[in-house]
C-alpha positions in Angstrom: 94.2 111.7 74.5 95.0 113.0 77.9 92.0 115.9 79.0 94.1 119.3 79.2 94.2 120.7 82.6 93.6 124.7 82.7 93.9 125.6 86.7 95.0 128.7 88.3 98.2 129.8 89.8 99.4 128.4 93.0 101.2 130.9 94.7 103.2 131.0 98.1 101.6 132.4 101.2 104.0 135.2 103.0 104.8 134.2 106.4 106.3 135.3 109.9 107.9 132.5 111.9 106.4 132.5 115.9 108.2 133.5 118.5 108.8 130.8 121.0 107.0 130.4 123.3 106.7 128.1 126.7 104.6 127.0 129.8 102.9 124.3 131.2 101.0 121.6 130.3 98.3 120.1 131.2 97.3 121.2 135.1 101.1 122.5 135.0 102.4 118.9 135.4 104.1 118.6 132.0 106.0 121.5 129.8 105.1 122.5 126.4 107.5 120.6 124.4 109.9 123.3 123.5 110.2 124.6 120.0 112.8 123.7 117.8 115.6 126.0 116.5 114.7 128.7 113.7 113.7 127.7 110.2 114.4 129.9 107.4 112.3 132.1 105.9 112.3 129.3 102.9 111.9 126.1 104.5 109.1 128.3 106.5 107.0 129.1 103.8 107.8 125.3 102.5 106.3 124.0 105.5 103.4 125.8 105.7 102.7 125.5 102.1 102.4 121.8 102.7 100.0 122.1 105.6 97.8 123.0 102.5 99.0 121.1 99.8 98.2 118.1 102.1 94.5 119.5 102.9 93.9 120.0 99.2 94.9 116.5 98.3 93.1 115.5 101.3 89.3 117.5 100.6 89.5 116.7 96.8 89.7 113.1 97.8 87.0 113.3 100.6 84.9 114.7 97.9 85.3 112.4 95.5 84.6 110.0 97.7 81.3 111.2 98.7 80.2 111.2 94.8 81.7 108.0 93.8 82.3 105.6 96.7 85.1 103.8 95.4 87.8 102.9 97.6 91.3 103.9 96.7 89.4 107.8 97.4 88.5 106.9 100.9 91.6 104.9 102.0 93.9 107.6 100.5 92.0 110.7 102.2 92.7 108.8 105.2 96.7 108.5 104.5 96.5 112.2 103.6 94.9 113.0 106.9 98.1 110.9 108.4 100.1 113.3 106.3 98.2 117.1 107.2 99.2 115.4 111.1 102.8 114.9 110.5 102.9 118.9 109.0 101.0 119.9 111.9 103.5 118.6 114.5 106.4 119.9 112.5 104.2 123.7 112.5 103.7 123.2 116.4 107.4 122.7 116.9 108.8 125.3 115.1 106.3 127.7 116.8 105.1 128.8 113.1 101.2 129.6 112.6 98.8 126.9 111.2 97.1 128.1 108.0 94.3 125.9 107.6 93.8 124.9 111.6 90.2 126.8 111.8 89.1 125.7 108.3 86.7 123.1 107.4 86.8 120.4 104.5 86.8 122.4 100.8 88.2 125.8 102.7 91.9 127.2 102.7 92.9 130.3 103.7 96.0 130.3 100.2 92.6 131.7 98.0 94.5 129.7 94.8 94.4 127.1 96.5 91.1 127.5 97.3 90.2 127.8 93.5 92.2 125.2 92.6 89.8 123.0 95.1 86.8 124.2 93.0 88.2 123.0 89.9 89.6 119.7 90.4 86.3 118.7 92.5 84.8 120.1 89.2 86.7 117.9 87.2 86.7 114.8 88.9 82.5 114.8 88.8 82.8 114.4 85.2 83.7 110.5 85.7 85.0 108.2 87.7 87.8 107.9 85.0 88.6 111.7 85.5 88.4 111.6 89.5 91.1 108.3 89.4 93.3 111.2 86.6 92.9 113.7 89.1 94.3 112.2 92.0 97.2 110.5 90.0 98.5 114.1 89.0 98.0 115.4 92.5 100.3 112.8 93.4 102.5 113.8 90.7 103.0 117.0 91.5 103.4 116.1 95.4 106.3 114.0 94.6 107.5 116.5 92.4 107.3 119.4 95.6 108.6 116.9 97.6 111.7 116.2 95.9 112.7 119.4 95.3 112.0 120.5 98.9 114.0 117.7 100.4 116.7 119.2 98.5 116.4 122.3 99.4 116.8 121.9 103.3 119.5 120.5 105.4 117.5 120.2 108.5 117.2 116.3 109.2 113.9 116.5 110.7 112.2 117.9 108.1 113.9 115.8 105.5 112.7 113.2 107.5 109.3 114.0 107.6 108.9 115.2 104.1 111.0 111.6 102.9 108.2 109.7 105.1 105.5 111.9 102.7 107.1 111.2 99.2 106.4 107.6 100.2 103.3 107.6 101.0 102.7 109.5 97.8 104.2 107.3 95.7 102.0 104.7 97.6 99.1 106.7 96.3 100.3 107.2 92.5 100.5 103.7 92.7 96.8 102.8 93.7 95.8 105.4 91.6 97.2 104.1 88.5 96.0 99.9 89.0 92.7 101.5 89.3 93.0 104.1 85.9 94.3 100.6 84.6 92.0 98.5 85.8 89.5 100.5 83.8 91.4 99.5 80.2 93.2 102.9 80.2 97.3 102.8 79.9 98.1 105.5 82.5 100.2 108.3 80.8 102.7 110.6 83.2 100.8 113.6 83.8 103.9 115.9 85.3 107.0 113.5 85.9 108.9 112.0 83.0 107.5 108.6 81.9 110.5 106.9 82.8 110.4 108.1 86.5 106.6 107.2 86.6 107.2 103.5 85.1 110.1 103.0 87.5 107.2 104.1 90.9 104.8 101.6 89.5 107.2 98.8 88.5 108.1 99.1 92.4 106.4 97.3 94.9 104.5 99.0 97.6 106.7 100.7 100.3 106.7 100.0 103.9 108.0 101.8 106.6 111.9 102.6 106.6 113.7 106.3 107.7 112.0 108.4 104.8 115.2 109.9 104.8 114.5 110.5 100.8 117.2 111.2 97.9 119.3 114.1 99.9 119.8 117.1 96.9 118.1 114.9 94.1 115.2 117.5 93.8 114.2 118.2 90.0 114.8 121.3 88.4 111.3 121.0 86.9 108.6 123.7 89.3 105.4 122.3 90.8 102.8 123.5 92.6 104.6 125.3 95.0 106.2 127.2 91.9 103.2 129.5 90.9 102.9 127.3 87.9 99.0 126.4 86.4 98.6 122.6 85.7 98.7 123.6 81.6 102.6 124.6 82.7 102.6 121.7 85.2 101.9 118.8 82.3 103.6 120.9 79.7 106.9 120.3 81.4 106.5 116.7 82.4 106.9 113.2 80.3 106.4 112.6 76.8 103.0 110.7 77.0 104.7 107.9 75.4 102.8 105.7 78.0 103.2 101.9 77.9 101.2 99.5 75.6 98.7 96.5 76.7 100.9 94.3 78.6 100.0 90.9 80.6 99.1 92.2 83.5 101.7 90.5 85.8 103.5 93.7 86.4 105.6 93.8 89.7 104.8 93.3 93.4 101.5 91.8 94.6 99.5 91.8 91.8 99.8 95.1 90.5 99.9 94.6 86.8 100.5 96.8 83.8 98.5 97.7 80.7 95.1 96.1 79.9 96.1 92.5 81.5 94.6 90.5 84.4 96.6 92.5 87.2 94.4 92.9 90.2 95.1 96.9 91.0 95.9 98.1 94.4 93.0 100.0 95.4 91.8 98.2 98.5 94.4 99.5 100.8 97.3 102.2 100.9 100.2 102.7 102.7 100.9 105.9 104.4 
C-alpha cells in the first residue's frame, strides 16, 4: 500500500516583471546582455515559480543525501542544481526578480513551499524506501508542471528551456524507480497515469537533443503549481495498478522491471 501523502497547499507567488535595465560590464568593456522582450504576467509567475520548484527538489535531495548517502540523491541534487541555473539565466534575461537568490539550502521565500520542504524532508527520514518515494513523486509532479507549462507559452526560449527540464526529470523518475525496485518494491504512479509512467521507464535514458518538448500536449490534470496538496495531487493520478514481478531485463542499459536481476540506474543521471 502506497503511504498517503497529506502536504499543504502550494500556492503562486504574485509578481512584477523588472524594468529593463542596461550598462556595462565588467570595467565597462562588455554590455549587460540585454533583456529579452516582455513575458506575460503568466508565463512570469511560471518562471519564477520554477526558480523554486527547482530549489525544493534540489534541498530535499541534498538532505536526503546527508542522512542516507546513497547515490541517485547526490547525483540528482547535482542535475537539479544544473536545472535552478538554467531558471536563473532565463530570470536574468527577462529582467524578473530572483526569489530564492539570497536564500540558503531548506529556505524559500513561497512560505508553502517552505512547509512543503519540512514535510517531505520529514518524510523521507522515515526510510530509505520513503526518501527513494519521495523523490519519484517530486519528479512526478515536475513533469506534470512541466508539461502543462510548455503548453501554455509560445515563447521558443522558454519552451526550450523548460523541454531541456522535463528531460532531465524524466532522467530522474527513472533512477528513482531502478532504485525503489531494486529494493523488491513494484513502483506504483504516484501522480501521472500508470500508463504514462510505464511508457518513461520502458524508455532508455535521454541524451541531449532541442528539449523542444510536446508543443500544447500539457495535461489537464493541476500540479504543484495549481495550489493543489499532494492528497489532491495522487488522488488525481494513475490507478496504482502497478506492474507485477517481471525478469528484470526491462529496456535500455540494464534497467529492468519488477523484482528481476535488472541493475537500476542510480549511479549516474542525466541532466
Amino acid at each position: 500500500m502506497r503511504t498517503e501523502y497529506s502536504l499543504p497547499m502550494i500556492a503562486l507567488t504574485a509578481i512584477m516583471v523588472a524594468a529593463p535595465a542596461f550598462g556595462a560590464g565588467p570595467r565597462g568593456s562588455q554590455p549587460v546582455q540585454p533583456v529579452l522582450a516582455d513575458l506575460d504576467a503568466q508565463e512570469a509567475e511560471a518562471l519564477i515559480f520554477m526558480r523554486e520548484e527547482e530549489k525544493l527538489a534540489r534541498d530535499v535531495y541534498l538532505a536526503m543525501d546527508g542522512l542516507w548517502q546513497q547515490l541517485p540523491f547526490e547525483n540528482i541534487a547535482q542535475s537539479e542544481q544544473k536545472h535552478m541555473d538554467a531558471v536563473k539565466n532565463a530570470i536574468d534575461n527577462y529582467g524578473l526578480t530572483d526569489p530564492s537568490e539570497a536564500n540558503p539550502l531548506g529556505v524559500f521565500t513561497n512560505t508553502t513551499l517552505q512547509q512543503l520542504y519540512t514535510d517531505l524532508t520529514t518524510l523521507g527520514e522515515t526510510s530509505y524506501l520513503e526518501a527513494l518515494q519521495v523523490g519519484a513523486l517530486i519528479e512526478e509532479v515536475d513533469i506534470e508542471d512541466l508539461e502543462n507549462t510548455i503548453a501554455a507559452t509560445n515563447n521558443l526560449d522558454l519552451q526550450t528551456m523548460y523541454g531541456n527540464l522535463l528531460r532531465g526529470s524524466r532522467n530522474h523518475l527513472r533512477a528513482f524507480v531502478a532504485e525503489i525496485e531494486r529494493q523488491g518494491v513494484v513502483y506504483e504512479a504516484q501522480l501521472l497515469s500508470q500508463e504514462a509512467v510505464d511508457e518513461i521507464l520502458d524508455s532508455p535514458m535521454e541524451r541531449g537533443g532541442n528539449g523542444a518538448g510536446k508543443r500544447g500536449s500539457g495535461s489537464n490534470r493541476l500540479g504543484m503549481a495549481d495550489g493543489l496538496t499532494f492528497d489532491d495531487l495522487i488522488a488525481r493520478g494513475g490507478n496504482g495498478s502497478g506492474k507485477g514481478p517481471g525478469d528484470g531485463t526491462g529496456t535500455g542499459t540494464g534497467q529492468g522491471r519488477g523484482k528481476g536481476n535488472g541493475q537500476g540506474l542510480n549511479q549516474g543521471v542525466q541532466a
